[in-house]
N, C-alpha and C positions, 0 to 999 in steps of 0.2 A: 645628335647632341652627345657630348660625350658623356662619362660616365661619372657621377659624384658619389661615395662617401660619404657619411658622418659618424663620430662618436660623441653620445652626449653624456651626461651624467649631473650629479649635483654641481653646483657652482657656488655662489655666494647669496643672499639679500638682493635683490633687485631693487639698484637704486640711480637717481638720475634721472635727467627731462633730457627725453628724448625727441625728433621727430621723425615722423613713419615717412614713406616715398606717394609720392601721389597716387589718388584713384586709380585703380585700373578700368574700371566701366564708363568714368566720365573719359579719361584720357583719350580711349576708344572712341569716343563719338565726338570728342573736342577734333579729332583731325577728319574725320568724315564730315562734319558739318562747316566746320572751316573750309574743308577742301570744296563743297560744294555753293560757298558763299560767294558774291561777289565783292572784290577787293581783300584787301588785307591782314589778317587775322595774326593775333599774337598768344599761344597757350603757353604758360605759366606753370611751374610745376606736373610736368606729364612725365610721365613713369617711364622711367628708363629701363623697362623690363622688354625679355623676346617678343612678345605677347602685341605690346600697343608696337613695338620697334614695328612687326610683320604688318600689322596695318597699316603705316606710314608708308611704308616701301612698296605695298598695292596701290596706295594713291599715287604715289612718284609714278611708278609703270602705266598709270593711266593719266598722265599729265598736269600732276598739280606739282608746280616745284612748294618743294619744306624743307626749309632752310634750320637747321641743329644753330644755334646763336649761341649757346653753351648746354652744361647739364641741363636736363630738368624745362629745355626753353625751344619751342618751338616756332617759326613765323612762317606761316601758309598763306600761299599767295593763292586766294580762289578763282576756281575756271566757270563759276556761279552752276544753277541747279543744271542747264544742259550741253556744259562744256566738257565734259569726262569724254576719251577717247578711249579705243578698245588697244588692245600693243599684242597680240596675238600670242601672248604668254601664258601659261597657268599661274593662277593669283595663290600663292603660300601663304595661306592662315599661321602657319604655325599651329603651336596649340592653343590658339585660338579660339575657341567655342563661341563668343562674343561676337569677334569680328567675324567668322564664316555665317553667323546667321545672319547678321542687318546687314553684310554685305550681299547676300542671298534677295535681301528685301530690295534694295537698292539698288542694284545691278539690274534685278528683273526689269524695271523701267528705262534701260537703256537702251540706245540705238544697235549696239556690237554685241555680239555671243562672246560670253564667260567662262573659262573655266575657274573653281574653287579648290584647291586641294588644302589637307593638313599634312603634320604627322604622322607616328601610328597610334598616336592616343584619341588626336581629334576626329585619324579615321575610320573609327570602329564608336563615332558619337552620333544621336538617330537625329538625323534634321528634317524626317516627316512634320516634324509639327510646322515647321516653317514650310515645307511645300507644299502640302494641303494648302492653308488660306492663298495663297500667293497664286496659285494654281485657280482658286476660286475669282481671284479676281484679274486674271486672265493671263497671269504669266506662264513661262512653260519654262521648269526646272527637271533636268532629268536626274539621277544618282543612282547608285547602286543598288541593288534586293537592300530592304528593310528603310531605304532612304537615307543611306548611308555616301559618306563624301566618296570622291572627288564629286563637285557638284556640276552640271552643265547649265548654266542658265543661258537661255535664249533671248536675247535682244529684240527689238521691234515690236515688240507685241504692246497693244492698245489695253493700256489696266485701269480697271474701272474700281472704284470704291463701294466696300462691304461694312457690310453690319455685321460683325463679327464675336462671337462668345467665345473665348477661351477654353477648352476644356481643363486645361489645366494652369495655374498660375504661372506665367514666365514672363518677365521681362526682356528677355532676348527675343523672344518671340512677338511680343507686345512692339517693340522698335522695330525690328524688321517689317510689320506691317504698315506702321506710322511711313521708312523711309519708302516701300514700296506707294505709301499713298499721296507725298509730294510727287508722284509721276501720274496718279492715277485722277479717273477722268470723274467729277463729283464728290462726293463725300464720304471716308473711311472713319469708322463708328467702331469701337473695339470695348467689349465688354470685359473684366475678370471675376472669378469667381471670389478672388482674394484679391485685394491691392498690392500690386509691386511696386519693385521704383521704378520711381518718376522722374528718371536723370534725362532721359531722352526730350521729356514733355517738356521738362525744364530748361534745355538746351535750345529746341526748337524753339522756345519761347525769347528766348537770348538775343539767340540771331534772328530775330523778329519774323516767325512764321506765323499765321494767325494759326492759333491751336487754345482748346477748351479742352479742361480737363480737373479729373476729382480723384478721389479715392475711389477705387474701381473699375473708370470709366474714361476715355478720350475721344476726343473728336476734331479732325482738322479735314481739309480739301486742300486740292491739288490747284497747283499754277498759282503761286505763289513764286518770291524768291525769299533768299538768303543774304542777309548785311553781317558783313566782316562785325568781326567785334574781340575784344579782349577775353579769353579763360582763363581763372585762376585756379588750378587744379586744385583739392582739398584733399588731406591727408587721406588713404585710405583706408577706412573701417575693418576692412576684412582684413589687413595686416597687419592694424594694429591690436587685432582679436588673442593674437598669440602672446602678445606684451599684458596686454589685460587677463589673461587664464593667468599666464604663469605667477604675476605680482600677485593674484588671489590666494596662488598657489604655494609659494614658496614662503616661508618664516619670515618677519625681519623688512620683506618687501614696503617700501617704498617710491614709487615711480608714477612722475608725471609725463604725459602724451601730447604734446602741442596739435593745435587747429587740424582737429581731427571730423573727417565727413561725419555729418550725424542727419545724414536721409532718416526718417522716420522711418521707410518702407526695408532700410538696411539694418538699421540697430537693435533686431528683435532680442542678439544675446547681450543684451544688457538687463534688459526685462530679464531676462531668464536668469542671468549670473543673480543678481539682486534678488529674487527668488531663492533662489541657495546659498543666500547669506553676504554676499559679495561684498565688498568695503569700495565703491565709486563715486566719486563725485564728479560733477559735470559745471562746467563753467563755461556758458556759450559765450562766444567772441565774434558775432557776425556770422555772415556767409562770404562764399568762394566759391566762383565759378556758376552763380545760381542757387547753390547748398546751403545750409546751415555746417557750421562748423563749433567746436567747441574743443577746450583742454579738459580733458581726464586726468583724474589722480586717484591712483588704484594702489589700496593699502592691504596686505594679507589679512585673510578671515577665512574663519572656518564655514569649509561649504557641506551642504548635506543636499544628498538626493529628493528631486522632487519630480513630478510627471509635468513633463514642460506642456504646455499649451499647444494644442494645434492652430489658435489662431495668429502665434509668434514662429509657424515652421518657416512660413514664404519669406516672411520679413529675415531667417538669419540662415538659408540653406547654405553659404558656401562655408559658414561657424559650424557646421556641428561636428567636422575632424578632429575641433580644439575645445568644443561642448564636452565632448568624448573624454577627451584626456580630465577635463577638469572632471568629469563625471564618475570616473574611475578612481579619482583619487577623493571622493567627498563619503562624505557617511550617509549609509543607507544606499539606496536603488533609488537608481532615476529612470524613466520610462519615457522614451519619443515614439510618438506615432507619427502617420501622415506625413512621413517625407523617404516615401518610394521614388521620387526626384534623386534621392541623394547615391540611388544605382544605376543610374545612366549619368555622373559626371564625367572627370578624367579618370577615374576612377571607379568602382562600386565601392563608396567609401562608406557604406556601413560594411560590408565583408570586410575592405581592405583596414581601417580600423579595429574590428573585431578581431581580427588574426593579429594584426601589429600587439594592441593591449592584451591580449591572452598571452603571449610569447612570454610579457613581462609579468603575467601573474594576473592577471581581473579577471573576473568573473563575468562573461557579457553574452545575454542569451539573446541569438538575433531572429528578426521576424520580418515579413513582407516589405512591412514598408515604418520599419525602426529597428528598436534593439529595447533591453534593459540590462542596463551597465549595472552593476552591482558594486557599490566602492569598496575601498582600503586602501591596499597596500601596494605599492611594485617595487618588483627586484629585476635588475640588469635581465641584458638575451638580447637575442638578433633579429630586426626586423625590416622590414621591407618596405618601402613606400612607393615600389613600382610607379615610378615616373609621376607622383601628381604629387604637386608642389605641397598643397595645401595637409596631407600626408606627412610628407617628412618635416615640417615645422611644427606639427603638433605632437609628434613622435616626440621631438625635439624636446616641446612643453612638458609632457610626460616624463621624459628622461631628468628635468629637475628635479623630482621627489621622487624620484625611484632609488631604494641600496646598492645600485649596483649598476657600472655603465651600460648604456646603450648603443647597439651598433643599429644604424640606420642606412639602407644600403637604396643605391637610385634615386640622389636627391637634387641632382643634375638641372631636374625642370622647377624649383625654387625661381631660377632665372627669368623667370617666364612672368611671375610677379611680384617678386620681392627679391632686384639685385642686390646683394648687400646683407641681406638678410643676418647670416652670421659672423660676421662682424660688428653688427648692431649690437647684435644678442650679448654677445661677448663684453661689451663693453658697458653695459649697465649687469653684468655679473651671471650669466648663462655660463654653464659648462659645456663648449661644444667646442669641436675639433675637426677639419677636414683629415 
């Protein structure tokens, strides 16, 4: 990927209805489980990002044609649950974390050997947790010391269904098991110790798999199929997270967010914004794609430090790069625990955030598994967002109330979830600059 760029700095009032690009985790599993449907499938707002792009073109290489109809519009023609072929190619995630691990689950149930590779961000990311269970229930995944990609999954192997505890809360982890258990022989039982999202459960449910399922817990069996069916992709929460900090953040702001995903198991920094004072209002307008959806109208207020919940870390771990920023700029100290997850992303995004905000002046003293940001003030400097997207768009947020510009350097992998991103920005009154 090449290399990007930014300067941010103040800009104007954030004002203006906008709308965000679609889900990246539903997008993800709308072309996986279309692909694996039988007959026709049509998804609807799917994210034009590198990210879902790398998944759709693993499915092509294994024999599903997916036809681009315009932006944003996908039509998958399905090869049903055991028509996938092997093409004797290594399968590029991209930086993918998403796709290489339910692709990991999925694949394990196939007739052909798999290769997985990513990047060099995805491939220094630990995908033990997903070989362990997958492993237990009879698949054979090789990878590197620590369980690290490129991955080998082996084909042929006969997987049977487990009773499964989570050690630690993951969604990616949680799907990978479910897609390893449509292959698998009897019943896959998956416990968490927190509830994640439920896009997967939800999707499977779509394309009419029988599947039971609650807050913590699913349950489906294997030899069933898949019926084509329509996805309407729903705005994506975690991109429009950055739109939501900043309108809190900046003076003057006014800005609404059209049919935006509002998974419960996703929207933990809303709780949390609203805690430190936040000005939101929520207007549901249905659902999309299985989801609830709703418009947001997020007006400036003043935010103050609070000690966020740990039963809200699962529900908003890929928010706390732009928690961060907003936490640096509120009154008083805000204190996260319990999310030692957030140093094994693309990043270790609490180091990588703690060095970025320090550069500009905060105060943030880090610990195993959080930090305590200390708010005020920020002044211009140069910072780094080392290839993870979600990084340089919060730097970004940050750089709105900061005296003085911001250089933001390596922000290249933006593209990866959010094409468009600063152009967006720009145009409801962000200060940023290639």
């Amino acid at each position: 990927m090449s290399t990007l760029d930014w300067r941010a700095g103040a800009g104007q009032a954030l004002h203006g209805e906008i709308a965000i690009p679609g889900d990246k985790s539903v997008s993800h599993r709308a072309i996986m489980f279309a692909s694996l449907a039988d007959g026709e499938s049509l998804v609807d707002g799917f994210l034009e990002g590198e990210d879902t792009r790398a998944t759709a073109a693993i499915f092509a290489k294994l024999g599903v044609r997916i036809d681009a109809s315009g932006a944003g519009s996908r039509v998958v023609q399905g090869v049903g649950i055991d028509g996938l072929h092997g093409c004797g190619e290594t399968l590029d995630c991209g930086n993918a974390g998403t796709g290489m691990r339910l692709l990991a689950g999925l694949l394990a149930g196939q007739r052909f050997d798999s290769v997985l590779s990513g990047d060099a961000s995805l491939s220094i990311r630990p995908m033990a947790r997903v070989i362990e269970p997958i492993t237990r229930m009879g698949g054979l995944i090789e990878s590197k010391a620590g369980g690290l990609p490129p991955l080998r999954i082996h084909g042929g192997r006969a997987l049977h269904g487990i009773d499964y505890t989570l050690p630690v809360a993951s969604a990616q982890v949680k799907s990978a098991l479910l897609l390893a258990g449509l292959y698998a022989r009897g019943e896959t039982h998956i416990h968490e110790p927190h509830p994640t999202r439920d896009y997967s459960e939800r999707m499977l449910q779509a394309f009419g798999w029988p599947i039971a399922f609650g807050p913590g817990w699913v349950r489906l069996s294997g030899g069933h199929r898949l019926r084509a069916t329509q996805v309407q992709v729903p705005a994506d929460f975690s991109s429009a997270a950055f739109f939501i900090v900043a309108a809190s953040l900046v003076p003057g702001s006014d800005l609404l967010l059209r049919a935006v995903g509002m998974n419960p198991r996703r929207t933990g920094l809303l709780t949390v914004l609203r805690a430190m004072g936040a000005d939101i209002t929520q207007t549901p307008c249905g659902e999309q794609g299985g989801e609830p959806v709703a418009d947001l109208r997020v007006r400036h207020a003043r935010l103050r430090g609070i000690a966020v919940p740990e039963q809200c870390v699962p529900d908003m771990i890929d928010e706390f790069p732009v928690l961060f920023a907003a936490a640096a700029l509120a009154e008083g100290s805000t204190v996260v625990t319990g999310a030692a997850e957030l140093r094994v992303k693309e990043s270790d995004r609490i180091a990588t955030m703690a060095t970025g905000l320090r550069a500009l002046g905060a105060r943030i003293d880090e610990t195993p598994d959080g930090a305590v940001i200390h708010g005020g003030t920020l002044h211009g400097g140069d910072t780094h967002a080392h290839g993870d997207h979600r990084i340089a768009m919060a730097l970004v947020v940050a750089a709105q109330c900061a005296s003085g510009e911001v250089g933001i350097a390596d922000c290249a992998n933006v593209a990866t979830s959010f094409p468009g991103f600063d152009e967006l920005a720009r145009g409801v009154g962000f200060g940023i600059r290639g």
